[in-house]
C-alpha positions as CSV (number, residue, x, y, z in Angstrom):
1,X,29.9,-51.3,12.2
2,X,31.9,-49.4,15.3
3,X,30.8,-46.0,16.4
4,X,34.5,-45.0,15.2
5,X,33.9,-46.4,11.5
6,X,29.9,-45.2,11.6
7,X,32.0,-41.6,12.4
8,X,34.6,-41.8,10.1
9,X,32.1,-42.5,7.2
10,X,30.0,-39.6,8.3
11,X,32.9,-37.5,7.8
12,X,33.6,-38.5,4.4
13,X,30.1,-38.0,3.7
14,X,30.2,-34.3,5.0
15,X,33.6,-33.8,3.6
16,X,31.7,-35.1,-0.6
17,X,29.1,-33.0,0.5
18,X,30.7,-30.0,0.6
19,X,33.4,-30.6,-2.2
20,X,30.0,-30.6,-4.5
21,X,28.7,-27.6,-3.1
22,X,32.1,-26.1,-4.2
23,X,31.4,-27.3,-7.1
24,X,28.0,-26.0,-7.4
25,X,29.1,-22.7,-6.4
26,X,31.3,-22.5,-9.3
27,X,28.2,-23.4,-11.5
28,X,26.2,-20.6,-9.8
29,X,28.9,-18.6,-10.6
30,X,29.3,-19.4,-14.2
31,X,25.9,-19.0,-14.9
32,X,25.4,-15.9,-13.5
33,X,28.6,-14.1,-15.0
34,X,29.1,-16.1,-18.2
35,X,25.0,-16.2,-19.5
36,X,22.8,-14.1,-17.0
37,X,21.1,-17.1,-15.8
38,X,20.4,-17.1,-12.1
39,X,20.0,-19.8,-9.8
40,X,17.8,-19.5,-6.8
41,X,16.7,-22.4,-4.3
42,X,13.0,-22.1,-3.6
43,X,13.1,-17.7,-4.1
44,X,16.4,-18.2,-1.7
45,X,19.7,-16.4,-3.7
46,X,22.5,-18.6,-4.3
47,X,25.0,-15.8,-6.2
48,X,27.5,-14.8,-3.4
49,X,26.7,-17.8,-0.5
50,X,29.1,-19.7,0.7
51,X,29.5,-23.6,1.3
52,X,27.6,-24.0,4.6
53,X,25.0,-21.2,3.9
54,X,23.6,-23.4,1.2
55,X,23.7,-26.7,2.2
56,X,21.4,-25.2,4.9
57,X,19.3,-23.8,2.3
58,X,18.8,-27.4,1.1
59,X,18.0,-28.5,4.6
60,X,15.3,-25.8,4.5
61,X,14.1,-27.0,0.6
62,X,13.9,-30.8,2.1
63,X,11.7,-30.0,4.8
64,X,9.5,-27.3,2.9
65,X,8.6,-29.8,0.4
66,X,9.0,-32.8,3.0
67,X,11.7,-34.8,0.5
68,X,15.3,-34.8,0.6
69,X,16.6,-32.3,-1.4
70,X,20.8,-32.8,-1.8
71,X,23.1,-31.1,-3.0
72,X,24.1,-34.1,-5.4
73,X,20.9,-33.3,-6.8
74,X,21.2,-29.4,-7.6
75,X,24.9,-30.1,-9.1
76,X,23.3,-32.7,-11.2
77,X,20.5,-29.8,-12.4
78,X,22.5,-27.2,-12.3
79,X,25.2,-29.2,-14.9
80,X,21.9,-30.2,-16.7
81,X,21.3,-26.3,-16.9
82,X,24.3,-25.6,-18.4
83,X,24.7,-27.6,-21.0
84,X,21.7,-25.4,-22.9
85,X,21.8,-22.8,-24.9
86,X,19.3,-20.1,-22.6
87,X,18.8,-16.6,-22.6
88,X,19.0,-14.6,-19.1
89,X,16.9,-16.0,-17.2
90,X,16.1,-16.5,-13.4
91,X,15.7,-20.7,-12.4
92,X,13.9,-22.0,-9.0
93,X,16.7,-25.2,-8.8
94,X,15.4,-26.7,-5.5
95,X,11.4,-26.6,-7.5
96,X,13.2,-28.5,-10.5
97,X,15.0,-30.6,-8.6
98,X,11.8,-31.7,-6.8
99,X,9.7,-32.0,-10.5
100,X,12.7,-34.2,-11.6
101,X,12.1,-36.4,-8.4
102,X,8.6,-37.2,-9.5
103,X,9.3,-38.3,-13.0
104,X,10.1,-42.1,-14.1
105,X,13.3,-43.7,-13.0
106,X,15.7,-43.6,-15.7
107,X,15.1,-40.0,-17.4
108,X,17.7,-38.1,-18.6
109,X,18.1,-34.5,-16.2
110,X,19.4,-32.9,-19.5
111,X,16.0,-34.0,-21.2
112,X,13.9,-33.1,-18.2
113,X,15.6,-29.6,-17.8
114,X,15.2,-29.2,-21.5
115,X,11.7,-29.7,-21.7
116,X,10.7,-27.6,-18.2
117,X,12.7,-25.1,-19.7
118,X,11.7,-24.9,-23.5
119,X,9.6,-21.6,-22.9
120,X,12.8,-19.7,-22.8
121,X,13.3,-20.0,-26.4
122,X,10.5,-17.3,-27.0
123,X,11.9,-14.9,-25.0
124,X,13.4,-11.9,-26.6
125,X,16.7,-9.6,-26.4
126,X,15.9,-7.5,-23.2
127,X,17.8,-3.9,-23.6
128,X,19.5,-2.8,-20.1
129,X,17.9,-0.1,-18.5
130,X,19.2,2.6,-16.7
131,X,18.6,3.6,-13.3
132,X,18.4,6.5,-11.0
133,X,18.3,6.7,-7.4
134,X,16.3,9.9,-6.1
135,X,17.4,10.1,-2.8
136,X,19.3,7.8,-0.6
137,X,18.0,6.8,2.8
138,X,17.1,3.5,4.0
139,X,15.3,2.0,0.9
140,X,17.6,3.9,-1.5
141,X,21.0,2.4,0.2
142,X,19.8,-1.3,0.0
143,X,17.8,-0.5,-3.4
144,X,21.5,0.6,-4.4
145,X,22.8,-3.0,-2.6
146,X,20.8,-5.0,-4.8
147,X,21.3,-3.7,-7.9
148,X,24.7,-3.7,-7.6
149,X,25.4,-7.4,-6.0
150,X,22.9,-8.7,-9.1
151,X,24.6,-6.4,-12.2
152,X,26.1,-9.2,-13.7
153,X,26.9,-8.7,-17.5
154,X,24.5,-5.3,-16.7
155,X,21.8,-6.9,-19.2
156,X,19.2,-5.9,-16.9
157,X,18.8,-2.9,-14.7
158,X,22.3,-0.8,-14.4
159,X,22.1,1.8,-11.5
160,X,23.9,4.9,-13.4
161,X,23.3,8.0,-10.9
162,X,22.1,8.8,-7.2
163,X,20.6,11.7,-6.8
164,X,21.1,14.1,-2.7
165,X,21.0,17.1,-2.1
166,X,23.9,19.7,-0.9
167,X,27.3,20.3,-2.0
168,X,29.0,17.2,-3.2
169,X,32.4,17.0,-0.5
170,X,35.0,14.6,0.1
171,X,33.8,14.1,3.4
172,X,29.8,13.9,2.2
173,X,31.5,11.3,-0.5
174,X,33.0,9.2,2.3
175,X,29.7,9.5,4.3
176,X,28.1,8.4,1.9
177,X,30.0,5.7,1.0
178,X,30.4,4.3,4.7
179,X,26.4,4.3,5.0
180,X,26.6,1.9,2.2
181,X,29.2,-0.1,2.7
182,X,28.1,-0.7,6.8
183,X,24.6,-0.8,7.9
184,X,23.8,-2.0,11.7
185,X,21.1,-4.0,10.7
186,X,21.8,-5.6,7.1
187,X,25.8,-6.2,8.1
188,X,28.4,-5.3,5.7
189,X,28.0,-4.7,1.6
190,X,29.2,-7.8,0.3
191,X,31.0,-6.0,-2.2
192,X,33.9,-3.0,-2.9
193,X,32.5,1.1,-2.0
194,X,35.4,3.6,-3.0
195,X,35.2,7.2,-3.5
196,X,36.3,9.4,-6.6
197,X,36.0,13.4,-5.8
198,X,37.2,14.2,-9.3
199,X,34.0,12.3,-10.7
200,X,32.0,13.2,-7.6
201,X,30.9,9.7,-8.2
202,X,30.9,6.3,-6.0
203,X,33.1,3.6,-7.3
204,X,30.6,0.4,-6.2
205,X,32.3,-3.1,-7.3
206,X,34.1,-1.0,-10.0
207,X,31.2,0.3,-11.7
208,X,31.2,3.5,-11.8
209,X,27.8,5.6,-10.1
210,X,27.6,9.0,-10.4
211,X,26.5,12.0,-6.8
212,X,24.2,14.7,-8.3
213,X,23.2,17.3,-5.9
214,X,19.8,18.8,-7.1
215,X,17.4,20.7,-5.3
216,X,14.6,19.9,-7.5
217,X,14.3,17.1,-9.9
218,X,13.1,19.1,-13.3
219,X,16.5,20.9,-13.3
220,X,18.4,17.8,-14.0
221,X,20.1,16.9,-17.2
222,X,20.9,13.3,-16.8
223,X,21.9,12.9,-20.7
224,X,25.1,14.8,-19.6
225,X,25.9,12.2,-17.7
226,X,25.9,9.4,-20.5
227,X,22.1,8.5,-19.0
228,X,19.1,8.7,-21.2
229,X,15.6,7.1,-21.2
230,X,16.2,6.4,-17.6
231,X,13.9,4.9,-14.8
232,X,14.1,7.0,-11.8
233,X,13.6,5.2,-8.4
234,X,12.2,8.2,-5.9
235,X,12.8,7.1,-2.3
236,X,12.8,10.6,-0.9
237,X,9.2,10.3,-0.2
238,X,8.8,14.2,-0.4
239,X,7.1,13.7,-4.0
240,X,3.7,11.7,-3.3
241,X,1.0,12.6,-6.2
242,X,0.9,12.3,-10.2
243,X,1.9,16.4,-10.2
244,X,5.1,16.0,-7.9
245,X,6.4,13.1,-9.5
246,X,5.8,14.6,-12.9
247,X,8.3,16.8,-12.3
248,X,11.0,14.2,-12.7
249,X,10.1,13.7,-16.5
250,X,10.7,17.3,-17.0
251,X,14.1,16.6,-16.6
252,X,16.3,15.4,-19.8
253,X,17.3,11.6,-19.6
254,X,14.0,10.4,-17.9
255,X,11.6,7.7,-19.2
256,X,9.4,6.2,-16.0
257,X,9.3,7.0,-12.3
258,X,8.8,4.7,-9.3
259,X,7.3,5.9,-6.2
260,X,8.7,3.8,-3.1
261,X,6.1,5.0,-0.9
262,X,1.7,4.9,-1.7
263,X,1.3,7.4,-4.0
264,X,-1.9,8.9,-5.1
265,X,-3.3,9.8,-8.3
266,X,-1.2,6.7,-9.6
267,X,-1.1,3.2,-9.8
268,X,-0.4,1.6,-6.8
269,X,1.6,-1.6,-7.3
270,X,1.7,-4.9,-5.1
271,X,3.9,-7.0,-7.5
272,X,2.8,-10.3,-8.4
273,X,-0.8,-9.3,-7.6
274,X,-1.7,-6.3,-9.7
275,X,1.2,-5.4,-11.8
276,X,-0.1,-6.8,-14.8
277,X,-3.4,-4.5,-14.5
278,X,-0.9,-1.5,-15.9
279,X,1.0,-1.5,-18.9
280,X,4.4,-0.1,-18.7
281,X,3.5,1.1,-22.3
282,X,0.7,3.6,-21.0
283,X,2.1,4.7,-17.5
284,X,4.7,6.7,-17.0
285,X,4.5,7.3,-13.1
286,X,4.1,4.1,-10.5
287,X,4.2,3.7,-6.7
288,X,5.4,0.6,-5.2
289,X,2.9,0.9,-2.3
290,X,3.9,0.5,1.5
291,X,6.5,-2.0,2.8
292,X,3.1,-3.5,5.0
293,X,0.3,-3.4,1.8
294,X,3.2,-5.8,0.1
295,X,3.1,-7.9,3.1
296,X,-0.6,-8.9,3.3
297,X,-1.9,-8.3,0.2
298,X,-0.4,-11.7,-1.4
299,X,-1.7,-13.3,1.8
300,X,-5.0,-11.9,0.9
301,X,-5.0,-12.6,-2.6
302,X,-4.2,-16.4,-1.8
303,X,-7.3,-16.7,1.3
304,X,-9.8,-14.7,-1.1
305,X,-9.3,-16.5,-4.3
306,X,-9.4,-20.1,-2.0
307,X,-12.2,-19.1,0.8
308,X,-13.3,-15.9,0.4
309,X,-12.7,-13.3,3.1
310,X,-15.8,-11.4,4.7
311,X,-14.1,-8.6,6.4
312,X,-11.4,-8.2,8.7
313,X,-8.9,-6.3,11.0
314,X,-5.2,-5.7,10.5
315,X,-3.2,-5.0,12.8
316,X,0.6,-4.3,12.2
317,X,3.3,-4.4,14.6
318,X,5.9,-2.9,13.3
319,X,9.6,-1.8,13.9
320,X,10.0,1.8,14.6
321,X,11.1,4.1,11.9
322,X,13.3,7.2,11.2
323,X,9.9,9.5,11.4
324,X,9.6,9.1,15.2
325,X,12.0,10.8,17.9
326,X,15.1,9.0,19.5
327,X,14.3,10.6,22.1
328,X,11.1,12.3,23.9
329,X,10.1,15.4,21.9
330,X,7.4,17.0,19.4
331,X,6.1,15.6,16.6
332,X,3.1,16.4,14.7
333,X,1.3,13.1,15.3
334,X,-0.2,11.7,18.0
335,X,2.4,9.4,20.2
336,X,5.0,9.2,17.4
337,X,7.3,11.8,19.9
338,X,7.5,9.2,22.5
339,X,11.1,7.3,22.7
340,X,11.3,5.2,19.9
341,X,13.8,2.5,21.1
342,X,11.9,2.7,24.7
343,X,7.7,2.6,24.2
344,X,5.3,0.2,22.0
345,X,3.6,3.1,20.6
346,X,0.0,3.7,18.8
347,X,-0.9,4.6,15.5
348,X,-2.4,4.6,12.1
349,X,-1.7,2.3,9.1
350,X,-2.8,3.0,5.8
351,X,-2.4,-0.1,4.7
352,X,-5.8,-1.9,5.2
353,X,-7.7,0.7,3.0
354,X,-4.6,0.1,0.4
355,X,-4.9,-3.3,-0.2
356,X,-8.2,-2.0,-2.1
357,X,-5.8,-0.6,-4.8
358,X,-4.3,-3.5,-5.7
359,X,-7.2,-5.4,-4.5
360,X,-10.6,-4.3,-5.6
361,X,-12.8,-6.6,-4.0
362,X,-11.4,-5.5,-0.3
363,X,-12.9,-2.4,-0.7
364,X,-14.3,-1.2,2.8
365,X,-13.8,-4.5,4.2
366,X,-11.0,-4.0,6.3
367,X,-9.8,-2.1,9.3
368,X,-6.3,-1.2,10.5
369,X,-4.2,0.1,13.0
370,X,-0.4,-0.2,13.9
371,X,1.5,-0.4,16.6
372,X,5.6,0.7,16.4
373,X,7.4,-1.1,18.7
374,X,11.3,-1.1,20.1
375,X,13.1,-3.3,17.3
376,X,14.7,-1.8,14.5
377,X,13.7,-3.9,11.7
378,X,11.6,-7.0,11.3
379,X,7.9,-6.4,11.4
380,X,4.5,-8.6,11.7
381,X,0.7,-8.4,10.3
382,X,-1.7,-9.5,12.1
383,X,-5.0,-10.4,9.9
384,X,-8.0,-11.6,11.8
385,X,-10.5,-12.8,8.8
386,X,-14.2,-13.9,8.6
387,X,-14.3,-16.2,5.8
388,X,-16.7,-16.8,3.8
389,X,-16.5,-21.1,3.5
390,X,-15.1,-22.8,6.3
391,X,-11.6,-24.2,6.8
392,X,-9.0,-25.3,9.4
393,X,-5.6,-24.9,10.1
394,X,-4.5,-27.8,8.3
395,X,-6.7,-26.8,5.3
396,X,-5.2,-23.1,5.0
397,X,-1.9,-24.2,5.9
398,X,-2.2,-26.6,2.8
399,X,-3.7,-24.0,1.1
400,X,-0.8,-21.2,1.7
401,X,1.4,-23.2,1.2
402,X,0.5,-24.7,-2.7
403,X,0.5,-20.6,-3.4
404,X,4.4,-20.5,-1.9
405,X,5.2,-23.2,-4.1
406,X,3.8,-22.6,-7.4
407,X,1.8,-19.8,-9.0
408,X,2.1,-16.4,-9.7
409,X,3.0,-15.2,-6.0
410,X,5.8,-17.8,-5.3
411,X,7.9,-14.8,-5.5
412,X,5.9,-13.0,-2.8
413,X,4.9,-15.3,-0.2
414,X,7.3,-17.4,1.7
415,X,6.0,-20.3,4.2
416,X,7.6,-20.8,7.2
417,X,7.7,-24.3,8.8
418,X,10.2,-23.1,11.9
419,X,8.8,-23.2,15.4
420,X,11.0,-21.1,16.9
421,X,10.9,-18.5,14.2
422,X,11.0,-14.4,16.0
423,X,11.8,-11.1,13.9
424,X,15.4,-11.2,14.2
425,X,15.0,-14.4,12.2
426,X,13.3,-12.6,9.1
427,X,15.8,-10.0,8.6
428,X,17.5,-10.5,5.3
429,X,14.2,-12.2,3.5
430,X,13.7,-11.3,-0.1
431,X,10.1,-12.3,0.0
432,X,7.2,-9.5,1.1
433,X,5.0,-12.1,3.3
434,X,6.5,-14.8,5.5
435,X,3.9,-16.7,6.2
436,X,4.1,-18.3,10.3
437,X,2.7,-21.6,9.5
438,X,2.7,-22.8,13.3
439,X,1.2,-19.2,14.7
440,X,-1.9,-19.8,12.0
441,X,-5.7,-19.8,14.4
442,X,-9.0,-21.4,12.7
443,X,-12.2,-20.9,15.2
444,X,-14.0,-24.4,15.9
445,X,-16.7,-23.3,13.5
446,X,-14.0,-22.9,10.5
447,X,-15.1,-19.6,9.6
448,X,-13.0,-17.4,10.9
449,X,-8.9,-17.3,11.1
450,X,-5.9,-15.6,12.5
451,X,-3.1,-14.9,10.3
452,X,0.3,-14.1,11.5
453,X,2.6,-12.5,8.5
454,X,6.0,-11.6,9.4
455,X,8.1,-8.7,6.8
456,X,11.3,-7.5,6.4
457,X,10.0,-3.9,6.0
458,X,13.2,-2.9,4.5
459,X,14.9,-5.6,2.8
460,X,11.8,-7.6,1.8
461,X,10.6,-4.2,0.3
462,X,13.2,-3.2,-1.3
463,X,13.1,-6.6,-3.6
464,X,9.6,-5.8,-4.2
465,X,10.4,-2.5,-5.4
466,X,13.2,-4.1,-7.8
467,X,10.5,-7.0,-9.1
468,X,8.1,-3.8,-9.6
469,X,11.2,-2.0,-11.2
470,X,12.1,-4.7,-13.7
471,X,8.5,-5.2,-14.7
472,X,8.6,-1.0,-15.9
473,X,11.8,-1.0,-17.4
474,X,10.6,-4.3,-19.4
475,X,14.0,-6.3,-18.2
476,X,12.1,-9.2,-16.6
477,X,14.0,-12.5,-17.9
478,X,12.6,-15.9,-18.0
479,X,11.7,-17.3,-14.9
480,X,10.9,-20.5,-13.9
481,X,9.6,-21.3,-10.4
């Protein structure tokens, strides 16, 4: 064959590949809109990609589980998928297109997908909960993002109402609206942000979401606004013990509260690790922890349960935040006045003692400190463990990466393979822990190992606070991962 007729075919190859991803978009689609079922490729969102984006999330699935993963395959699945009769549910397509890869030549991918996905059959009617935003800062405008990109038919959670404070103007509306709809490190919404004075409400993708100004939260009636039994997300972090938050169940229309900060007097939550440990029927008030306890504490979970970990040091480098000064000036903690776009500055992390919340057994085992440095988003954990048997690289690699692909912390833990990966590159990740395969150190003796754990401390947050969310408000669908 010529190099002309060896190009040519490669161009009918690439132009069938990405005539079935069209077609697979449409599937997505379907799914999504028609029966609540959502597709993801190894955790990685499919609603609202476009052609190239994933094809190169099946170049990523290929590699992570080192067998060609195409996109003949997922349409295959995904047809497979549709054919059932499924309540809402959330599917891992690239993890069942790698199970149907293993079975016998000649199966049926309707009867595989059937039988992986029998279990659905005993799920129940899930009741939509409502949702309130209490405040609207970083976490609150991406919090707001999400749930609005993922409402679907609105069988799940349905963001109703955020709550500021100060008078409610047209130009506070717009404001307001523009900090959604643009952000300089997330890009643009992928969606519609209008404003409507009369309602003093936003108008996100159509949907109606009502402004209340409040001063304080007990003074609320949310029933007026059509919102009862309500969860209320607090990112304001003014509120940070069981007495402040308690006043938001004073108010009329509220059911559960959700801390987006460490909280005390009240469960703190790393989900996938400990969220099971408090029933939704017998609390009322939960914190989501920190952005950097949800970032090693899966990590930690997954080296402990496999080696056992000794003690250890954390320490977080992480992208400078809103608390410290744009410029030289006071502040009432030590370095945080310094220049925060200009100086890799000092200071403390909470985070090592947290882990002991969600973790019991790291109790006074590690130490932490933190170092905010000149990027605006993307952080990285460092964990330097003592183990307790021995291992090498090769064995923890294997080891993190079995926990990224199946388990109870696939959601969590994501396992990077890329040698040239940097923070910029994380930015946008959904999962809590990104977990730098190539950066990983074992000492010769095997007992002791340096972990490199790269976050999203806003985005990858934010979807932890959601997961944490939907566990509370009892809307978590089928999943299969």
């Amino acid at each position: 064959m010529s190099k002309q007729d060896t190009y040519e075919k490669e161009l009918a190859f690439q132009a069938d590949r990405r005539r079935a991803t069209v077609a697979f978009i449409k599937i997505v689609s379907d799914l999504w809109y028609d029966n609540s079922i959502e597709l993801v490729l190894f955790r990685n969102a499919l609603i609202d990609r476009n052609v190239s984006e994933i094809l190169d999330l099946h170049e990523y699935a290929g590699a992570f589980v080192n067998k060609p993963i195409s996109i003949f395959d997922s349409v295959e699945i995904a047809e497979a998928i549709k054919k059932l009769d499924m309540p809402p549910a959330k599917l891992d397509i690239g993890k069942l297109t790698y199970e149907y890869h293993l079975e016998p030549e000649g199966i049926n991918a309707t009867s595989f997908v059937s039988k992986k996905l029998k279990g659905a059959q005993d799920y129940g009617i899930i009741a939509p909960k409502d949702v309130v935003l209490y405040g609207f800062g970083r976490i609150g405008r991406l919090l707001a993002r999400e749930l609005m990109t993922k409402t679907g038919k609105g069988s799940q959670l349905r963001l109703r109402a955020i709550v500021t404070r100060g008078a409610i103007t047209e130009t506070v509306l717009e404001k307001r609206a523009s900090l959604l709809k643009n952000d300089s490190v997330h890009g643009d919404f992928a969606g519609t942000v209008a404003v409507d004075l009369e309602k003093q409400a936003l108008i996100i993708n159509g949907t109606t979401v009502q402004i209340i100004s409040a001063n304080a939260p007990e003074d609320i009636d949310y029933t007026t606004y059509g919102i009862d039994n309500a969860l209320v997300i607090d990112n304001t972090g003014a509120f940070r013990d069981k007495e402040a938050l308690s006043r938001h169940l004073v108010g009329k229309g509220v059911e559960k509260v959700l801390l987006t900060a460490p909280g005390k007097g009240i469960p703190n939550i790393v989900h996938g690790v400990n969220h099971l440990d408090h029933s939704p029927d017998e609390v009322n008030i939960f914190s989501a922890a920190s952005c950097t306890t949800n970032a090693i504490t899966p990590i930690l979970k997954a080296i402990d349960d496999s080696l056992g970990v000794q003690s250890g040091h954390l320490e977080t480098i992480h992208a400078y935040t809103n608390d410290q000064n744009l410029v030289d000036n006071m502040h009432n903690k030590y370095r945080r006045g310094r220049a925060a776009a200009l100086n890799m500055v000092i200071t403390e992390t909470g985070a090592g003692a947290a882990v002991s919340k969600a973790l019991p057994s790291f109790e006074g085992k590690l130490t932490s400190n933190a170092i905010r440095v000149p990027v605006p988003n993307g952080s990285l954990a460092i964990l330097n463990l003592d183990l307790e048997k021995k291992t090498s690289v090769a064995g923890l690699n294997t080891i993190m990466k079995k926990y990224a692909l199946e388990g109870n912390l696939v959601e969590q833990i994501k396992y990077s393979i890329d040698n040239e990966l940097v923070s910029s590159d994380i930015v946008g990740s959904s999962a809590p822990s990104i977990y730098d395969s190539n950066a990983t150190i074992v000492r010769a003796d095997g007992k002791n190992a340096v972990i490199y754990v790269w976050y999203d401390n806003e985005y990858g947050y934010s979807h932890q606070v959601i997961r944490l969310a939907k566990y509370i408000a009892k809307v978590r669908r089928f999943t299969y991962y």
